[in-house]
DRENGUTI-111954 format. One record per atom (N, C-alpha, C, O): residue in three letters; x, y, z. Coordinates in steps of 0.05 Angstrom, whole numbers, padded with zeros to 5 digits, always signed. Each point is the difference from the previous one (the first is absolute). Layout:
// DRENGUTI-111954
ALAXYZ
...
//
This chain:
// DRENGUTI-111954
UNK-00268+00240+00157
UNK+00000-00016+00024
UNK+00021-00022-00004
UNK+00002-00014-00020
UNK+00015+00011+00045
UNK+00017-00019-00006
UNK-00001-00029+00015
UNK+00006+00000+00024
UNK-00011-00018-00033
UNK+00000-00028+00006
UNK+00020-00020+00004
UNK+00016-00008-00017
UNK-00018+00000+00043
UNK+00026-00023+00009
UNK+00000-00022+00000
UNK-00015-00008+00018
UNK+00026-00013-00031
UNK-00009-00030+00006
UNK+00023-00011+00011
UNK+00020+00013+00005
UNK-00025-00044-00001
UNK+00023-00007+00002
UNK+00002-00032-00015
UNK-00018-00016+00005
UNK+00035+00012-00018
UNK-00001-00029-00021
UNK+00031-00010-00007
UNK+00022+00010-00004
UNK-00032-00034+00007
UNK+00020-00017-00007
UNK+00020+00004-00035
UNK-00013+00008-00019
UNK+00039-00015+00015
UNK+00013+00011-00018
UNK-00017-00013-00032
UNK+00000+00010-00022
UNK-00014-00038+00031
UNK-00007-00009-00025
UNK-00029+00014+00000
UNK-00009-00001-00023
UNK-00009+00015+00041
UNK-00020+00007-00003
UNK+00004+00030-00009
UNK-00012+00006-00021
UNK+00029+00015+00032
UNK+00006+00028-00016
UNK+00008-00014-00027
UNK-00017+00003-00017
UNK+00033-00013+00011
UNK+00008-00007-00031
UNK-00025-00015-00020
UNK+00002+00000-00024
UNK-00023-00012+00039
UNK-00027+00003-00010
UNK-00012+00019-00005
UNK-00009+00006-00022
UNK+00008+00007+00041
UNK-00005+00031-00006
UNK+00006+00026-00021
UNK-00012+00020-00009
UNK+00043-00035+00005
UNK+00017+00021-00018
UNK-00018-00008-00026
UNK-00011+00016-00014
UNK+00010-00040+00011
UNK-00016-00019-00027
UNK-00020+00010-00007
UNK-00001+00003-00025
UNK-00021+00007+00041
UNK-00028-00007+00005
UNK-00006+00032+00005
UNK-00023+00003+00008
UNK+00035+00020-00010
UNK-00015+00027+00019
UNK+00020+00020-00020
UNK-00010+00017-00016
UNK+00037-00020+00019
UNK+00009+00020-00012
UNK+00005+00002-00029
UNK+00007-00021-00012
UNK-00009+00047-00005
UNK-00005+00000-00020
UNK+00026+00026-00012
UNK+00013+00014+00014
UNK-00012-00016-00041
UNK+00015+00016-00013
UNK-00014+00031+00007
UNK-00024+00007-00004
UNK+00044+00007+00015
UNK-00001+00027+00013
UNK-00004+00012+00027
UNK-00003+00024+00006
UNK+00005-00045+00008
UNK-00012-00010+00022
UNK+00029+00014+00019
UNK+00022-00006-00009
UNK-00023+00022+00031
UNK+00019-00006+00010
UNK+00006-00015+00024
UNK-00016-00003+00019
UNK+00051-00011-00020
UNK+00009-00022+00016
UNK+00021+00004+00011
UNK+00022+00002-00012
UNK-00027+00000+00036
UNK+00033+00000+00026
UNK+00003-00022+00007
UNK-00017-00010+00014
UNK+00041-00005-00022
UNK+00006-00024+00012
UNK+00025+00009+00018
UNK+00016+00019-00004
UNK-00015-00042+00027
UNK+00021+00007+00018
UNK+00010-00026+00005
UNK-00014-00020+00005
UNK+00041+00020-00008
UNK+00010-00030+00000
UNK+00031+00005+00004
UNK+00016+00016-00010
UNK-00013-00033+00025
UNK+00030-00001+00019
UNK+00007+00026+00001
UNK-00017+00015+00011
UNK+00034-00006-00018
UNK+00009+00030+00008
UNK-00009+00015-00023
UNK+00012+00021-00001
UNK-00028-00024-00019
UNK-00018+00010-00024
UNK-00022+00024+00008
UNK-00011-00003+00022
UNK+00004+00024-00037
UNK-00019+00004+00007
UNK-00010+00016-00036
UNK+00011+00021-00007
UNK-00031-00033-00009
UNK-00004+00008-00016
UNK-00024-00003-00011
UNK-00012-00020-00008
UNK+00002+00060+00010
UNK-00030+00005-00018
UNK+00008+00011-00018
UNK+00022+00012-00001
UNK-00042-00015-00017
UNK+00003+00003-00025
UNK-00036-00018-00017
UNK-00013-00021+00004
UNK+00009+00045-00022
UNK-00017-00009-00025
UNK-00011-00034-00008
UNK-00005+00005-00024
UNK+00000-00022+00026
UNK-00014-00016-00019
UNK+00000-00003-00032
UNK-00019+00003-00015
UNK+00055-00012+00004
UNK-00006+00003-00031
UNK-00007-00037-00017
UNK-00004-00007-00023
UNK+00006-00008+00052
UNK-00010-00026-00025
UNK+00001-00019+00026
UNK+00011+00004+00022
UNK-00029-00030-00031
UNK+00005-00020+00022
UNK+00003-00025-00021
UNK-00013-00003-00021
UNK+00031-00012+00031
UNK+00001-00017-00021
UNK-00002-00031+00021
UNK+00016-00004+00019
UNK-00036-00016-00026
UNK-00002-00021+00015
UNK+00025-00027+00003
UNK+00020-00003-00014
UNK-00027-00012+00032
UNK+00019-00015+00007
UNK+00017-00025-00032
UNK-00016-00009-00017
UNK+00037+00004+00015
UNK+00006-00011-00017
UNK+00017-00027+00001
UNK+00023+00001+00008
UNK-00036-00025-00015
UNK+00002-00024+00016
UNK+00033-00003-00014
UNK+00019-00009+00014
UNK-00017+00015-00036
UNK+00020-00011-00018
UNK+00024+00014+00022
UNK+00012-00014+00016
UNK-00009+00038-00018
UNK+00027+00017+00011
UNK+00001-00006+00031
UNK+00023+00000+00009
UNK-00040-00003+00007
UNK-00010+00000+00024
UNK-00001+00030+00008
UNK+00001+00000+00025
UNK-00002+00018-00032
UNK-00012+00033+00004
UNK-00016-00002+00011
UNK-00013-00020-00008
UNK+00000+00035+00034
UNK-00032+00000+00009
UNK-00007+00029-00007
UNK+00014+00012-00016
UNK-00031-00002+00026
UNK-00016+00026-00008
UNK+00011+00008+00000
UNK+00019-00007+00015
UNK-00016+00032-00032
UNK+00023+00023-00007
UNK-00021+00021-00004
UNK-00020-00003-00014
UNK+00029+00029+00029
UNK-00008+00027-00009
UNK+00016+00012-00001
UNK+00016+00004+00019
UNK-00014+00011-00050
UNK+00013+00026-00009
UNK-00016+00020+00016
UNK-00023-00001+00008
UNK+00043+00022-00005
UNK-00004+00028+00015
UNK+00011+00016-00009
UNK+00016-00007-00017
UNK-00018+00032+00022
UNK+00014+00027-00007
UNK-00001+00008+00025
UNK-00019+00004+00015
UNK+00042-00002-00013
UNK+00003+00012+00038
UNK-00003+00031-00004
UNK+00005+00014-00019
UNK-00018-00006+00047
UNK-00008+00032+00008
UNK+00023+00011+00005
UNK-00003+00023+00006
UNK+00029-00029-00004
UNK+00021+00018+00024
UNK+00007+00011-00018
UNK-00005-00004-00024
UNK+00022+00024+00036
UNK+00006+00030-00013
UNK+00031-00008-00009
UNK+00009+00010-00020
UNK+00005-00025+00034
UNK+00019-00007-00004
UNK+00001-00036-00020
UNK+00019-00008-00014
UNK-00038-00002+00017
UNK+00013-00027-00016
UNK-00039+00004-00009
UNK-00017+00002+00017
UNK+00012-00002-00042
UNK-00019-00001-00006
UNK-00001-00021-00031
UNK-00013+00006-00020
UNK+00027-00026+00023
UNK-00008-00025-00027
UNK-00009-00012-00001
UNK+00005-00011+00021
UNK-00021-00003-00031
UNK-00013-00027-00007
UNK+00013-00014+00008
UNK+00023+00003-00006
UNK-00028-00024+00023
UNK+00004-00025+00005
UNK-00025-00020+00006
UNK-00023+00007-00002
UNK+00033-00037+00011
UNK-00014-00019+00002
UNK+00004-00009+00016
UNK+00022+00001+00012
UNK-00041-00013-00005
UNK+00001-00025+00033
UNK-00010-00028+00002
UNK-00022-00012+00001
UNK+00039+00009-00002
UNK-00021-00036+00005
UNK+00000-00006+00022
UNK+00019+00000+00016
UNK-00048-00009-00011
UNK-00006+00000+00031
UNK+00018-00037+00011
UNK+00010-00007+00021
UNK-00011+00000-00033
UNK+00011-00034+00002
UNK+00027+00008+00011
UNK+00007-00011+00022
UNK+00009+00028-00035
UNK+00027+00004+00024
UNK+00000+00022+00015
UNK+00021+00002+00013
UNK-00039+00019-00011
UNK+00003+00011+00032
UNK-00023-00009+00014
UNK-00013+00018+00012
UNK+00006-00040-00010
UNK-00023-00006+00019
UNK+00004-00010+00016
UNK-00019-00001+00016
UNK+00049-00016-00007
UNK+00002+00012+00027
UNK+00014+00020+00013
UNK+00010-00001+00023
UNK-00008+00020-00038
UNK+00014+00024+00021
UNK-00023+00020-00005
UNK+00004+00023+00009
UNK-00033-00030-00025
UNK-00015+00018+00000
UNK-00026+00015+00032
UNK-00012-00013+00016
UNK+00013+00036-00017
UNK-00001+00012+00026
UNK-00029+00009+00005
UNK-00017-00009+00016
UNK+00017+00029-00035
UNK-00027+00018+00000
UNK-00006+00003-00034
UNK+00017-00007-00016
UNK-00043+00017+00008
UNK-00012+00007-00019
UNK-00022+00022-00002
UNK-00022-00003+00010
UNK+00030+00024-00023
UNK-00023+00024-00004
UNK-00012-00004-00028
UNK+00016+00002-00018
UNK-00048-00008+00012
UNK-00003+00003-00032
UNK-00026+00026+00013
UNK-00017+00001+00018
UNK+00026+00016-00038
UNK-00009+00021-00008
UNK-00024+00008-00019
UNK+00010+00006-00021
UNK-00034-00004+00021
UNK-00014-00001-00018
UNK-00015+00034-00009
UNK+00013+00018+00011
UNK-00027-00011-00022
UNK-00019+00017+00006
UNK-00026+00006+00013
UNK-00013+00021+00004
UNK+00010-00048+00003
UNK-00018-00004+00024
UNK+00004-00004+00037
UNK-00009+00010+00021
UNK+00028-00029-00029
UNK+00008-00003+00023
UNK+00034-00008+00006
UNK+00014-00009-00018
UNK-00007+00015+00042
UNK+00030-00011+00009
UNK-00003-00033+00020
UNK-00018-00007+00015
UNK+00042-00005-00023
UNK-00006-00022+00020
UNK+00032-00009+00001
UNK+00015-00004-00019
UNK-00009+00001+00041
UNK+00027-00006+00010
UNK+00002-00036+00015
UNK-00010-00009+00020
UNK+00020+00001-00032
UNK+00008-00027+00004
UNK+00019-00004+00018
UNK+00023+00005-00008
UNK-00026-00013+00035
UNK+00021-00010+00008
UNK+00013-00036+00005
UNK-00011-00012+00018
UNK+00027+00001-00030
UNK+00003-00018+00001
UNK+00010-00020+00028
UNK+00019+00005+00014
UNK-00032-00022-00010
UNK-00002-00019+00022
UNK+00023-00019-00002
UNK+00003-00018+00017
//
């Protein structure tokens, strides 16, 4: 079953904190971005560097399938939508 909300950019990025987990899968969509991919690490905000949440991924595409990272602190504002993927349930974030 799939689930729709709708939340503000600092409340999904609570969310990212607080719900998603290593293996978990995550579609983020952000400015002209669109990337799902795996759950390989979340690493929390870091006052020293100014970094905010970062998730490593392993992207699904057939064509670009690498690990990368995201920190939500610089696409948050061009961030769009969010799918986390679970084995329970789907829930699609749309941002306000």
């Amino acid at each position: 079953m799939v689930e729709e909300v709708e939340m503000t950019v600092e409340d999904a990025i609570e969310y990212v904190r607080n719900n998603v987990h290593v293996g978990d899968v995550l579609e983020v969509s952000y400015n002209r971005i669109f990337a799902p991919g795996d759950v390989l690490g979340i690493t929390e905000e870091d006052e020293e560097t100014g970094e905010g949440l970062r998730v490593s991924m392993q992207l699904n595409g057939e064509i670009l399938n690498q690990s990368i990272e995201i920190d939500f602190n610089e696409i948050a504002d061009d961030l769009i939508e969010m799918r986390h993927i679970t084995d329970e349930k789907e829930l699609v974030i749309e941002i306000l």
